[in-house]
C-alpha atoms as an extended CHARMM CRD file, in Angstrom:
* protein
*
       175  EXT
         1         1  UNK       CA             13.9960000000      -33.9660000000       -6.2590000000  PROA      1               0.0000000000
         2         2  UNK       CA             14.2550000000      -30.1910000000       -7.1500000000  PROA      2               0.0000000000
         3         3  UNK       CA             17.5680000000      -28.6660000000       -5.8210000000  PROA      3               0.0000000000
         4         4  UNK       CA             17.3000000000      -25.2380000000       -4.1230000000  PROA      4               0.0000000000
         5         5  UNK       CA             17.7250000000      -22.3300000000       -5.8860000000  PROA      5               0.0000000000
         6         6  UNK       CA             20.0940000000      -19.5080000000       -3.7260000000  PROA      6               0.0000000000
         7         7  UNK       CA             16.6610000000      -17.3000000000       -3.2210000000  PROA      7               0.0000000000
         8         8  UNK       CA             15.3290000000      -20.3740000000       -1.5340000000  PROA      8               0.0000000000
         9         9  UNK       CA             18.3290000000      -20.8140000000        0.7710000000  PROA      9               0.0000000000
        10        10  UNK       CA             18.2120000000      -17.2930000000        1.5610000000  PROA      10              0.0000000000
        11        11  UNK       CA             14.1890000000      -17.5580000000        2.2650000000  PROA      11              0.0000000000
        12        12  UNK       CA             15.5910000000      -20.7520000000        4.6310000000  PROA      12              0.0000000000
        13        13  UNK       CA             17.8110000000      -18.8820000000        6.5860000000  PROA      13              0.0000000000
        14        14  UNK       CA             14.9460000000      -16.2070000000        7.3360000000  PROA      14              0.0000000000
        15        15  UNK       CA             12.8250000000      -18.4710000000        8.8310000000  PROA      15              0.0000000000
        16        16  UNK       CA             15.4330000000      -20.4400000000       10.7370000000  PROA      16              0.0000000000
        17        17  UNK       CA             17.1400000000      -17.3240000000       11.9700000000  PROA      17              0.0000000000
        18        18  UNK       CA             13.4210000000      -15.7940000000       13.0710000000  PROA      18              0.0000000000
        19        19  UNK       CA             13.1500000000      -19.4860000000       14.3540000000  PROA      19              0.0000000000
        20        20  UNK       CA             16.0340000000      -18.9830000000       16.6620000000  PROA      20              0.0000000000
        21        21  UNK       CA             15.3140000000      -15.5130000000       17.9310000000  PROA      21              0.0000000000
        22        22  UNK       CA             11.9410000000      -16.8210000000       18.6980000000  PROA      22              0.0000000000
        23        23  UNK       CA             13.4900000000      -19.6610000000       21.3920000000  PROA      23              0.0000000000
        24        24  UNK       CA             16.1580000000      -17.4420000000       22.4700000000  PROA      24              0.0000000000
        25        25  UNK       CA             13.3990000000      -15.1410000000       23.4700000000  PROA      25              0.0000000000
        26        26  UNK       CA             10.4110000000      -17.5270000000       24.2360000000  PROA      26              0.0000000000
        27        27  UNK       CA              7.0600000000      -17.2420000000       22.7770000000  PROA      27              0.0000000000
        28        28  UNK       CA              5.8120000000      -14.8090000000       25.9620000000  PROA      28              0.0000000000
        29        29  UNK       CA              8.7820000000      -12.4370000000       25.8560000000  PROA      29              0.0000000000
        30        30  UNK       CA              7.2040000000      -12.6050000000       21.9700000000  PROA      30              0.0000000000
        31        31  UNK       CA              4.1610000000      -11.6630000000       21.8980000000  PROA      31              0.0000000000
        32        32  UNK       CA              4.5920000000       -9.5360000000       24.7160000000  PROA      32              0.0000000000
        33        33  UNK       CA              6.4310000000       -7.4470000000       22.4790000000  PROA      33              0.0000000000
        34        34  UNK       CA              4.4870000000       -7.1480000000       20.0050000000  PROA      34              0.0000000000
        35        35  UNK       CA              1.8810000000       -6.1220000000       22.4050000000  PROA      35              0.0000000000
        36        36  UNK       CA              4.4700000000       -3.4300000000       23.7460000000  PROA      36              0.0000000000
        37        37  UNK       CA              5.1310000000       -2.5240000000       20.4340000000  PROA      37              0.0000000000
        38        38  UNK       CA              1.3650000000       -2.0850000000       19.5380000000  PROA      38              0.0000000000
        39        39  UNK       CA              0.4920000000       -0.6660000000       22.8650000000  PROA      39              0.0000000000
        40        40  UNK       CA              3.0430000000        2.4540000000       22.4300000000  PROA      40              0.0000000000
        41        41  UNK       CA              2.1720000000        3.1510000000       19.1260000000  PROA      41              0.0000000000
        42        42  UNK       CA             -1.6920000000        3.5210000000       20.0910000000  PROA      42              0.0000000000
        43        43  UNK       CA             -1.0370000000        5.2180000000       22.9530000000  PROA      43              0.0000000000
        44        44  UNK       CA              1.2230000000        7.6300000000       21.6640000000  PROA      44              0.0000000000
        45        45  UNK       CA             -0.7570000000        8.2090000000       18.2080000000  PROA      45              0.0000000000
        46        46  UNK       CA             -4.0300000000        8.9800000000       20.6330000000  PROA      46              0.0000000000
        47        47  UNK       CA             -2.2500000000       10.9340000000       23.4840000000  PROA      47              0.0000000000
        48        48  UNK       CA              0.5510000000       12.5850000000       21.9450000000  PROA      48              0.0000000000
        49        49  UNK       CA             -1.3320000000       16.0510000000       21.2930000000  PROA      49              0.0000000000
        50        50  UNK       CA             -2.1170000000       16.2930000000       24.6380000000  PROA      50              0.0000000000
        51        51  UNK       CA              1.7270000000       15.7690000000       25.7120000000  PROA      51              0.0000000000
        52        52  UNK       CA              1.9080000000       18.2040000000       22.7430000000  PROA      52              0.0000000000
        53        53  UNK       CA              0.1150000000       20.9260000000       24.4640000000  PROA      53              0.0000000000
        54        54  UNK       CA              2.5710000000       20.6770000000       27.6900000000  PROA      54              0.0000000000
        55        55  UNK       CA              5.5440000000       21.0200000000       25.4370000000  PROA      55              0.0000000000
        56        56  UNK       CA              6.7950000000       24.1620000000       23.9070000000  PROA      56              0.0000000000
        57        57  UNK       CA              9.3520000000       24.1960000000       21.6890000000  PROA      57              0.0000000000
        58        58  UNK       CA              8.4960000000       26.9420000000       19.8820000000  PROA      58              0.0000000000
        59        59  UNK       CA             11.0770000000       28.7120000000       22.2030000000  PROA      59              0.0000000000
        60        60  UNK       CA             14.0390000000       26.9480000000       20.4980000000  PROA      60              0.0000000000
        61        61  UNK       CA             12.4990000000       25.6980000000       16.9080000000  PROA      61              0.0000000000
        62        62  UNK       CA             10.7500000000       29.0210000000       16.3600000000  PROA      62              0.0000000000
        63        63  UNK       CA              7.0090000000       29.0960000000       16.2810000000  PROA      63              0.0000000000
        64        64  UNK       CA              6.5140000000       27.7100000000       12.5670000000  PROA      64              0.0000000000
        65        65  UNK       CA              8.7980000000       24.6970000000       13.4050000000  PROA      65              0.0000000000
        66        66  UNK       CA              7.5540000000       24.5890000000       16.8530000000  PROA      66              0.0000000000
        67        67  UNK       CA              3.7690000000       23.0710000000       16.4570000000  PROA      67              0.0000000000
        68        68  UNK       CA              5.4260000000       20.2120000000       14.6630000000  PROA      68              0.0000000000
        69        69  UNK       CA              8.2570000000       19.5680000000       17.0590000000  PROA      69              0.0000000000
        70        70  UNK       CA              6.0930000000       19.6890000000       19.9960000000  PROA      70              0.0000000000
        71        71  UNK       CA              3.8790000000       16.9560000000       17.9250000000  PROA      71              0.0000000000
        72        72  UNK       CA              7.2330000000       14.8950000000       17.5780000000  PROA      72              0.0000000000
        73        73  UNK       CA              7.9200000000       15.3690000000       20.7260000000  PROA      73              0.0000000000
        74        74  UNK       CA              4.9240000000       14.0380000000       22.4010000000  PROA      74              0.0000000000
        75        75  UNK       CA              4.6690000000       11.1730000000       20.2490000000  PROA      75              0.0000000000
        76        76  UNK       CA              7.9470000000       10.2610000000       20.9130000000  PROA      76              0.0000000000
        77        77  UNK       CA              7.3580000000       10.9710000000       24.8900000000  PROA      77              0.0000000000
        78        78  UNK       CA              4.5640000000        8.2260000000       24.9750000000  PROA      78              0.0000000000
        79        79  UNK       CA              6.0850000000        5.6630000000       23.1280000000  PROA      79              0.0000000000
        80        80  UNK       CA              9.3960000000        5.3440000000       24.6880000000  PROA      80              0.0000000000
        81        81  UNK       CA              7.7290000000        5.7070000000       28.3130000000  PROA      81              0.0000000000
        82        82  UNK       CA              5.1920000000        2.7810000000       27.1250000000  PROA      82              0.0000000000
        83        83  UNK       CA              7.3620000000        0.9780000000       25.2600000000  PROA      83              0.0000000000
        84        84  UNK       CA              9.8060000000        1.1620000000       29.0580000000  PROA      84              0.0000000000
        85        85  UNK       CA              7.1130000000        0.1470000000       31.3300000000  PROA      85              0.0000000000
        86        86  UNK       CA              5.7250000000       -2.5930000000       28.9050000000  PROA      86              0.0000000000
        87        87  UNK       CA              9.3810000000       -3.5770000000       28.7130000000  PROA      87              0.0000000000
        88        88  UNK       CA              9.5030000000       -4.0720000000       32.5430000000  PROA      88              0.0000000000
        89        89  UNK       CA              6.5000000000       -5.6390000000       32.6230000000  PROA      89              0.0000000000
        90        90  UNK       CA              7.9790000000       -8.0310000000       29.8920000000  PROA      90              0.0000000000
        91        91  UNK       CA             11.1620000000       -8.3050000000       32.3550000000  PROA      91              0.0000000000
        92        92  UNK       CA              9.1310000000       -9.4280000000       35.2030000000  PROA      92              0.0000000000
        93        93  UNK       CA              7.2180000000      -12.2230000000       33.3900000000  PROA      93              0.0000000000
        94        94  UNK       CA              9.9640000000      -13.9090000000       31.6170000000  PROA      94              0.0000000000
        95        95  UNK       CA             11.7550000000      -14.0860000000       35.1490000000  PROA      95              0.0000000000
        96        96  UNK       CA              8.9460000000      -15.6800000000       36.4550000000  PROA      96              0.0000000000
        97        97  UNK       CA              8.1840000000      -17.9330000000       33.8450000000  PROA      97              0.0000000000
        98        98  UNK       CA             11.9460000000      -18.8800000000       34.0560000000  PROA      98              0.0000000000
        99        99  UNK       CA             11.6570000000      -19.6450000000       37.5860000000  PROA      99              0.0000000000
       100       100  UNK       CA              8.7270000000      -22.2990000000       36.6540000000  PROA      100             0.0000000000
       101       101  UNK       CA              9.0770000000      -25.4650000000       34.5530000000  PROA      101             0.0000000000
       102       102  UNK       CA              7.2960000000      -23.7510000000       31.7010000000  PROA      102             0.0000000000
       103       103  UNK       CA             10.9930000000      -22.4960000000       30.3640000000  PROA      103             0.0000000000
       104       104  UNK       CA             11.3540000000      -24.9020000000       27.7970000000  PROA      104             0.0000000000
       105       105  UNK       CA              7.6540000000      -25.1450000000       26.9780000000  PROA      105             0.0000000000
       106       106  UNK       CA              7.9390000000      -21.3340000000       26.2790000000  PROA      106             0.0000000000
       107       107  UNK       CA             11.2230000000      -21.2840000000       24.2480000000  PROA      107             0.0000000000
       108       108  UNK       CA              9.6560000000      -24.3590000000       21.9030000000  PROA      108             0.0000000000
       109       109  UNK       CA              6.4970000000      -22.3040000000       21.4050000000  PROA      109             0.0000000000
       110       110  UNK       CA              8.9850000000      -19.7610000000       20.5040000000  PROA      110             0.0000000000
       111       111  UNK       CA             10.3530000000      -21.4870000000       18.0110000000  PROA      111             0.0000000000
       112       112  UNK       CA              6.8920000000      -22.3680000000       16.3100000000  PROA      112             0.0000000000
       113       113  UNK       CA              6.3010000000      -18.4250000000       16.9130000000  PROA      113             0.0000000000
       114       114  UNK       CA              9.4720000000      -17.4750000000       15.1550000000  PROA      114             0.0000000000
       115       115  UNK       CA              9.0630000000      -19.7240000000       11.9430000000  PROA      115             0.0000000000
       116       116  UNK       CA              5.9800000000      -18.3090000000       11.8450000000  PROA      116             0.0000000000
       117       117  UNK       CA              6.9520000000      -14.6310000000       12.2380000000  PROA      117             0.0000000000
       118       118  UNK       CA              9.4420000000      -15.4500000000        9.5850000000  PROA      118             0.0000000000
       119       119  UNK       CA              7.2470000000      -17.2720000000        6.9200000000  PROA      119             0.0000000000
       120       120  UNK       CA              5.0460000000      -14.1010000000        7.3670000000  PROA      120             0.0000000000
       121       121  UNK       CA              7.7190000000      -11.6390000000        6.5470000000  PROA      121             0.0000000000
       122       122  UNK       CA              8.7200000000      -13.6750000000        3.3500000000  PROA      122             0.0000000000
       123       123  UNK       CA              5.3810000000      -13.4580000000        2.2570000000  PROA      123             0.0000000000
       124       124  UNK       CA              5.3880000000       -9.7580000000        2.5250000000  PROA      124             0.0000000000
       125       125  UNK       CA              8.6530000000       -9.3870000000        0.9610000000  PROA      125             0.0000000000
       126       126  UNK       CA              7.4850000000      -11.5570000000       -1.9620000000  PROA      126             0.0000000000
       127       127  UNK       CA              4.3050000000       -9.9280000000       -2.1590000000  PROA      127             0.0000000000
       128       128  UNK       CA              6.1060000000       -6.6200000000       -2.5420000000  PROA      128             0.0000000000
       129       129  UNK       CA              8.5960000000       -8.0590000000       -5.1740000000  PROA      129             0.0000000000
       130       130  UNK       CA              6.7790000000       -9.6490000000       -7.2740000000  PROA      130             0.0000000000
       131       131  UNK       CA              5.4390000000       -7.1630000000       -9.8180000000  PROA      131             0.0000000000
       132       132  UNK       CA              9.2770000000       -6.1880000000      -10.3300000000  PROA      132             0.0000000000
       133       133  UNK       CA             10.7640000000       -9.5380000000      -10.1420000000  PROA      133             0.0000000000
       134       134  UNK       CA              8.6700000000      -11.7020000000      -12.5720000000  PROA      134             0.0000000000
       135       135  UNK       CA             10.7930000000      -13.1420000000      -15.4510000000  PROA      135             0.0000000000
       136       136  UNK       CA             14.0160000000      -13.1330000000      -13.5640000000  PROA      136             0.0000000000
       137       137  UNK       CA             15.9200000000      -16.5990000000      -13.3250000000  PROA      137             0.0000000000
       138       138  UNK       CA             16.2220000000      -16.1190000000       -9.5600000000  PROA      138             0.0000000000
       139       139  UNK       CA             12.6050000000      -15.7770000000       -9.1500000000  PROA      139             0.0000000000
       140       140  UNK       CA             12.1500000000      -18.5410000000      -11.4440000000  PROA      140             0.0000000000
       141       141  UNK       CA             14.3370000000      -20.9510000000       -9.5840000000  PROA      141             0.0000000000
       142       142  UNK       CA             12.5040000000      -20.5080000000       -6.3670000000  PROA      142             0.0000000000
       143       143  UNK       CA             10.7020000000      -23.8850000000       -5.3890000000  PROA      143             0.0000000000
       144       144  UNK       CA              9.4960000000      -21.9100000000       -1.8850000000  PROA      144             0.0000000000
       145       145  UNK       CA              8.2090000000      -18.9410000000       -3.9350000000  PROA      145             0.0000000000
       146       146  UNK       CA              5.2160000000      -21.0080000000       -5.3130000000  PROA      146             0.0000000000
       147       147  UNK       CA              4.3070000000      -22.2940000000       -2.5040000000  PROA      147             0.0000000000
       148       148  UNK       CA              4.0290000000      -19.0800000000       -0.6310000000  PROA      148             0.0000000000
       149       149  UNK       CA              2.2150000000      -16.9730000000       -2.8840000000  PROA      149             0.0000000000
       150       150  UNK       CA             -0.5480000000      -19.4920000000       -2.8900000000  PROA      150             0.0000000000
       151       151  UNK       CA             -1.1070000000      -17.5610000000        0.5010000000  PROA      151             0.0000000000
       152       152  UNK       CA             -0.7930000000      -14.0250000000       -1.4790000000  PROA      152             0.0000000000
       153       153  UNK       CA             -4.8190000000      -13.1780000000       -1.7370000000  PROA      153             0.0000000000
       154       154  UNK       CA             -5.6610000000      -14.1660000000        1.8060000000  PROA      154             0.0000000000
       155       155  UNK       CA             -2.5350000000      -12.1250000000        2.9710000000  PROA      155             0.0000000000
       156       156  UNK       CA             -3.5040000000       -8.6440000000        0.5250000000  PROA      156             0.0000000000
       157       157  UNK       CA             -7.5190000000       -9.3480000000        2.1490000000  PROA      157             0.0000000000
       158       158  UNK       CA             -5.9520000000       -9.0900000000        5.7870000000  PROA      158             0.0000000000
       159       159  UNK       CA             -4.0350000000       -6.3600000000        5.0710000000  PROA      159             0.0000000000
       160       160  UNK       CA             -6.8450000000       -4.8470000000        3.1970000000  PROA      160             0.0000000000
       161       161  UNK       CA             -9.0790000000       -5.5050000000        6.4730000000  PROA      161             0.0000000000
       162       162  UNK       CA             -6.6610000000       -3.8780000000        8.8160000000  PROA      162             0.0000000000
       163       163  UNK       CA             -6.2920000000       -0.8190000000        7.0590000000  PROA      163             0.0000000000
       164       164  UNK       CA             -9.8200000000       -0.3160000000        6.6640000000  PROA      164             0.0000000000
       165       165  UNK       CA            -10.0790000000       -0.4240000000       10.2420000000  PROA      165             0.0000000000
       166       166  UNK       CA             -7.4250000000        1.7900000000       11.0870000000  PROA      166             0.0000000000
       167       167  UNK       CA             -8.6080000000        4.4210000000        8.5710000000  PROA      167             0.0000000000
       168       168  UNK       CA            -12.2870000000        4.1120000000        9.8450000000  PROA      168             0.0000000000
       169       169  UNK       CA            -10.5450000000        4.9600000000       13.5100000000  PROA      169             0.0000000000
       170       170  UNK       CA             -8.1860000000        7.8420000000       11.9560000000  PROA      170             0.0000000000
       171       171  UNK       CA            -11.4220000000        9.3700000000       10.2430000000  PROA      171             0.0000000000
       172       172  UNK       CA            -13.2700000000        9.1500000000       13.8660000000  PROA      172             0.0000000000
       173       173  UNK       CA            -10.4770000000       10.9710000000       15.3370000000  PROA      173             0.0000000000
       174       174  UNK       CA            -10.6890000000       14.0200000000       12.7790000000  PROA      174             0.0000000000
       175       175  UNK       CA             -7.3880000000       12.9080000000       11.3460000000  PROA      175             0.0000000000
């Protein structure tokens, strides 16, 4: 049997400390995050020049600085209000789900959640070092490496795919 390299054991604790987090917080309280999370950022990349336009800080920026500022400044006015009520909203259905039975149903889907989350992020992070790190007896030690970059073209197509879509919508908006 092939012994672990220290890359590997680091790449183990990623995915059993996501793996934690995920049934400490339960796989609703999860992905009702990330919805949060995705929710505030669309809302306040569509809505923040219009929270923009009832902002001027021109008066204390100075009017070159103050177009920019009030930009900031909206954006940053609909994503923390979103991000609070979706984080109520998160409040209320975890206390209700911990009132049912389906606690420990939700934390164990958390934990499949959170490996998940966490086998996702090494994938990035290998993605993103491997062009520097080829060659190097760390990343030749890894036995998870291999394994995980067999995953590398379907992950680069996805990302490929979403940012397609997300330029296609910026180009729509005049951006």
């Amino acid at each position: 049997m092939t012994s672990l390299s220290s890359a590997d054991l680091v790449m183990l604790a990623v995915v059993l400390l996501s793996s934690f987090i995920g049934m400490w917080r339960g796989l609703v309280k999860e992905i009702l995050s990330l919805i949060v999370w995705f929710a505030a950022l669309i809302a306040a990349y569509s809505f923040s020049h219009k929270a923009a336009e009832k902002i001027d800080l021109a008066i204390i920026f100075g009017p070159q600085v103050g177009d920019v500022a009030d930009q900031v400044a909206g954006f940053l006015a609909i994503f923390i209000g979103v991000l609070l009520v979706g984080g109520l909203i998160q409040y209320l259905i975890s206390k209700a789900i911990q009132i049912t039975a389906l606690s420990s149903v939700d934390r164990l889907l958390g934990i499949v959640f959170g490996a998940v989350r966490g086998l996702v992020l090494l994938l990035v992070g290998l993605i993103a070092l491997e062009p520097y790190q080829v060659g190097s007896e760390w990343w030749e030690a890894s036995v998870i490496r291999g394994p995980l970059l067999e995953y590398k073209d379907d992950a680069i197509s996805v990302f490929q795919s979403m940012s397609s879509v997300a330029t296609s919508s910026m180009e729509k908006e005049g951006v």
